[in-house]
C-alpha positions in Angstrom: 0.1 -34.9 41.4 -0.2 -35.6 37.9 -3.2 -37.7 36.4 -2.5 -38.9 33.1 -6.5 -40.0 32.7 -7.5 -36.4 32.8 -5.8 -35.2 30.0 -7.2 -33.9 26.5 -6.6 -36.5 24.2 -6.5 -35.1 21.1 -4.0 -35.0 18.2 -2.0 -32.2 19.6 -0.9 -34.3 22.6 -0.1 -37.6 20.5 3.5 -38.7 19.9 2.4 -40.0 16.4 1.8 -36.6 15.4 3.9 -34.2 12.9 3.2 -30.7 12.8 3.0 -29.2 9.0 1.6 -25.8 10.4 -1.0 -24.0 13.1 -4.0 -26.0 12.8 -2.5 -29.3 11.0 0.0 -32.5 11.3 0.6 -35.8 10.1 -0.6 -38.8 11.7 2.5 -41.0 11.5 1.1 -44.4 13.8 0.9 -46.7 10.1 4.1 -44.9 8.7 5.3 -48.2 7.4 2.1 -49.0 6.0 0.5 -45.7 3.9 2.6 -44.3 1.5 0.4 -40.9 2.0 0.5 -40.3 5.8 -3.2 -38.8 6.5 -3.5 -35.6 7.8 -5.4 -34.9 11.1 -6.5 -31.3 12.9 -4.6 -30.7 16.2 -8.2 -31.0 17.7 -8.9 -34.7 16.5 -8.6 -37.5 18.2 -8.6 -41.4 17.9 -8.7 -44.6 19.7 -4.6 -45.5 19.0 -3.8 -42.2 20.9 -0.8 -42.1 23.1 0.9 -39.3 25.3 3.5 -37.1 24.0 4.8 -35.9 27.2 7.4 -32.9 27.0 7.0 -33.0 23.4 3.2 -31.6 23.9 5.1 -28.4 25.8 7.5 -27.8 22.8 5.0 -28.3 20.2 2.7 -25.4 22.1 5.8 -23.0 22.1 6.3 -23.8 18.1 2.6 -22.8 18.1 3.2 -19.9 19.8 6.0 -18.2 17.7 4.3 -19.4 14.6 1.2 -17.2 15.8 3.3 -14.6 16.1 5.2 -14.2 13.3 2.0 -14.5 11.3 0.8 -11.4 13.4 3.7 -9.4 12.0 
C-alpha cells in the first residue's frame, strides 16, 4: 500500500510547482500575491508543500526526454 508520509517532499513533488527547465521551476503557492514568482531547485523543499500526485510521474518523464535531447 501506498504511504503518503514516506514520500520525498521536495519541490519536484509539489503541485505549486512549474517547471522552466532540468534543475529549476516556479513556485506558484502566492501567485496572486508576487508579481515575480520565486524560483526554487527541484530539490528544495518548504513547509506549504503539497502532493502532486500523477503530475510527479509526468514531470519525471518531461525530465527524462529533456535529458536526452540535451545528450544529442
Amino acid at each position: 500500500m501506498f504511504d503518503r508520509d514516506r514520500i520525498e517532499k521536495n519541490c519536484l513533488r509539489c503541485k505549486y510547482l512549474r517547471l522552466l527547465d532540468t534543475s529549476h521551476g516556479k513556485c506558484r503557492i502566492d501567485r496572486a500575491t508576487l508579481v515575480e514568482l520565486p524560483t526554487k531547485g527541484l530539490e528544495e523543499s518548504c513547509e506549504r508543500w503539497q502532493d502532486s500526485g500523477q503530475q510527479y510521474f509526468v514531470r519525471r518523464g518531461w525530465l527524462k526526454a529533456q535529458k536526452k535531447k540535451e545528450q544529442q
